[in-house]
DSSP file (Angstrom, degrees, kcal/mol; ACC not computed):
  #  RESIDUE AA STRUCTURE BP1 BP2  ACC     N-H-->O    O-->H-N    N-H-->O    O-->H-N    TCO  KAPPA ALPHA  PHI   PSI    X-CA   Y-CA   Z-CA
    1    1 A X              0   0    0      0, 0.0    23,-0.1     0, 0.0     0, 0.0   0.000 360.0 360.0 360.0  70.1  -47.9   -2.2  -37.4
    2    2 A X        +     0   0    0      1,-0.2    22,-0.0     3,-0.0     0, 0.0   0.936 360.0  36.5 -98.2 -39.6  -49.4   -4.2  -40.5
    3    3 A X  S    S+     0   0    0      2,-0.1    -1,-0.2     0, 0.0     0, 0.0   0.548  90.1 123.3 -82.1  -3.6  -51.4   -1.0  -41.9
    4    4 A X        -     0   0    0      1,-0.1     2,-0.4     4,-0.0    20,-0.1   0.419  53.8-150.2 -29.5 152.0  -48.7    1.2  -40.9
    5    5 A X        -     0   0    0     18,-0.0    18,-0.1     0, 0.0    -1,-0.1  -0.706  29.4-127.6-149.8 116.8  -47.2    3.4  -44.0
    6    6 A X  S    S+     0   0    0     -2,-0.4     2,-0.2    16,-0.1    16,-0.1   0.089  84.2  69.9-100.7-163.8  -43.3    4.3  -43.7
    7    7 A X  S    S+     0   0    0     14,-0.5     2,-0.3     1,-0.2    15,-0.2   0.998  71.8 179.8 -42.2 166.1  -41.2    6.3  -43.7
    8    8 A X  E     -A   21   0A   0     13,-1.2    13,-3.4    -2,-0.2     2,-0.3  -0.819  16.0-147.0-153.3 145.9  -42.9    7.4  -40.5
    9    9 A X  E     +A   20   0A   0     11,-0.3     2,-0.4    -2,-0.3    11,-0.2  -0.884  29.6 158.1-126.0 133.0  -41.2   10.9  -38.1
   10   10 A X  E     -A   19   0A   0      9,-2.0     9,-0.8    -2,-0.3     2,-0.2  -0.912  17.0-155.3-150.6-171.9  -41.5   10.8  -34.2
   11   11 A X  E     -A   18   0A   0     -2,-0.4     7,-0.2     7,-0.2     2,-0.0  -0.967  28.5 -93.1-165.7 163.8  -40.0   12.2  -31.5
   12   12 A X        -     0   0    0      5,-1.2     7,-0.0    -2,-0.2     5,-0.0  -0.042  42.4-125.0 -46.9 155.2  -38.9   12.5  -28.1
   13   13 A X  S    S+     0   0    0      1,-0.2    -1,-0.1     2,-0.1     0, 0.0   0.437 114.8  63.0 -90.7   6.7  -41.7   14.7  -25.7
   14   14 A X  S    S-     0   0    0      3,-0.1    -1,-0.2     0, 0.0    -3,-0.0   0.676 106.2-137.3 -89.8 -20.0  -38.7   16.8  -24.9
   15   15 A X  S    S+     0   0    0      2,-0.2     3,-0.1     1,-0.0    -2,-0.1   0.628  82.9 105.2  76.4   9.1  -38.5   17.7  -28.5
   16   16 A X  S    S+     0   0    0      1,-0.1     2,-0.6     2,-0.0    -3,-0.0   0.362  74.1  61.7-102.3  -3.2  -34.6   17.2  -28.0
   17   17 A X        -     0   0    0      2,-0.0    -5,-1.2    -5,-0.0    -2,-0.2  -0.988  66.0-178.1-124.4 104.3  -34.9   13.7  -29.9
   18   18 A X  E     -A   11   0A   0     -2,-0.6     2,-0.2    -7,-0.2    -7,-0.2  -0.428   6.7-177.1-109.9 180.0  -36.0   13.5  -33.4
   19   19 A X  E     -A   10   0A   0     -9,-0.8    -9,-2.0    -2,-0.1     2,-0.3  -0.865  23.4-171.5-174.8 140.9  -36.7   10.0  -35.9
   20   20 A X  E     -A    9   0A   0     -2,-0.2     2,-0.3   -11,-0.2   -11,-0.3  -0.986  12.7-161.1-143.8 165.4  -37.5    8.9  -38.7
   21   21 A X  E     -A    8   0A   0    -13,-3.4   -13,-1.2    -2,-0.3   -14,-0.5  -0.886   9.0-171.0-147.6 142.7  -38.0    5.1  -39.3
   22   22 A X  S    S+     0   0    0     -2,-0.3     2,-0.3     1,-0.2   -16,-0.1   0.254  79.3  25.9-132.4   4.6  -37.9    3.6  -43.0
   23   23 A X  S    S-     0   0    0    -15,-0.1    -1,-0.2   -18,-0.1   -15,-0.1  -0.974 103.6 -70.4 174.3 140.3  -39.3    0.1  -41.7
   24   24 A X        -     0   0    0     -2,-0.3     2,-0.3     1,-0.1    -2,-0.1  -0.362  59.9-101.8 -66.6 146.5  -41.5   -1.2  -38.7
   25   25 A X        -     0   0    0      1,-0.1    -1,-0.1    -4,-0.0     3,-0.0  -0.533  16.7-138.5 -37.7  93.1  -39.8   -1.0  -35.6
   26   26 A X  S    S-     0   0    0     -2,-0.3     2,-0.2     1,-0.1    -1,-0.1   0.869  92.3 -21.6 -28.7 -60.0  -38.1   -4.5  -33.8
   27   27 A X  S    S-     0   0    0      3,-0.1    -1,-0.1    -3,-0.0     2,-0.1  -1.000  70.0-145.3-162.3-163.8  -39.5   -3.2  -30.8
   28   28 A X        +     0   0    0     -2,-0.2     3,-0.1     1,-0.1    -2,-0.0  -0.430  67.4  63.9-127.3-154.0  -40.7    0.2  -29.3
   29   29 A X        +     0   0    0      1,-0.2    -1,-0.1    -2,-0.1     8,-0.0   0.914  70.0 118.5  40.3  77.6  -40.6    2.0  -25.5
   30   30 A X        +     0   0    0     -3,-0.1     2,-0.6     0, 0.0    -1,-0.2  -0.329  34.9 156.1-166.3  64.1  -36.8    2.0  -25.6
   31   31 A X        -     0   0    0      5,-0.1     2,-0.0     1,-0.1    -3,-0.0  -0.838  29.9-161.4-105.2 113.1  -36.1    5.7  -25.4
   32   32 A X        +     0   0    0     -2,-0.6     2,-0.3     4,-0.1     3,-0.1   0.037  57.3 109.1 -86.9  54.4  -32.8    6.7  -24.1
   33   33 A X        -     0   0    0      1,-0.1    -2,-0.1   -16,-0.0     4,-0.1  -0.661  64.0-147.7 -94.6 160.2  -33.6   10.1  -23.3
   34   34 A X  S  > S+     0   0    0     -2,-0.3     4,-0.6     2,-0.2     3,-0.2   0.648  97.1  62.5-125.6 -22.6  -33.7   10.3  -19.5
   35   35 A X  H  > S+     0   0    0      1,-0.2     4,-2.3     2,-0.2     3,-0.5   0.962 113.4  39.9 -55.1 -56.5  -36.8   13.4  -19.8
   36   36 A X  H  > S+     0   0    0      1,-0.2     4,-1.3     2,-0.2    -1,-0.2   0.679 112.5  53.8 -61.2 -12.6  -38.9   10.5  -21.5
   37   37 A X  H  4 S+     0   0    0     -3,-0.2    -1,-0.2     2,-0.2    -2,-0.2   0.519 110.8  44.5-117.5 -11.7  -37.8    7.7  -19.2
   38   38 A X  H >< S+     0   0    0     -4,-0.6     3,-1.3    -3,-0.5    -2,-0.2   0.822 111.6  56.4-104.1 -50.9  -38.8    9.6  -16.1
   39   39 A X  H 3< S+     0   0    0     -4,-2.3     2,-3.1    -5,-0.2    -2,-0.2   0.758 115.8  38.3 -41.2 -84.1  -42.4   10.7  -18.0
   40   40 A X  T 3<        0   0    0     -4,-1.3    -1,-0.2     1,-0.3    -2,-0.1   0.200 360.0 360.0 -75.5  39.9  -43.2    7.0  -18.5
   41   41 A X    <         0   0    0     -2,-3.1    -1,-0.3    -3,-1.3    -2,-0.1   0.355 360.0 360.0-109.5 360.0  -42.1    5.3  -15.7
């Protein structure tokens, strides 16, 4: 994420999950929501 421009807002696709990130990520696809984890699987 070198052009990236924080803070940066996401979410969950359940909409149950909200975020907001003040600094690039360590690493990403690590959502414990168990509605996202069965969509990407």
């Amino acid at each position: 994420m070198p052009n990236a421009i924080f803070p940066m807002e996401g979410g969950c696709t359940c909409r149950h999950v909200r975020y907001r990130m003040v600094t690039a990520p360590l690493f990403v696809h690590c959502c414990h929501c168990t509605w996202c984890q069965r969509e990407t699987r």
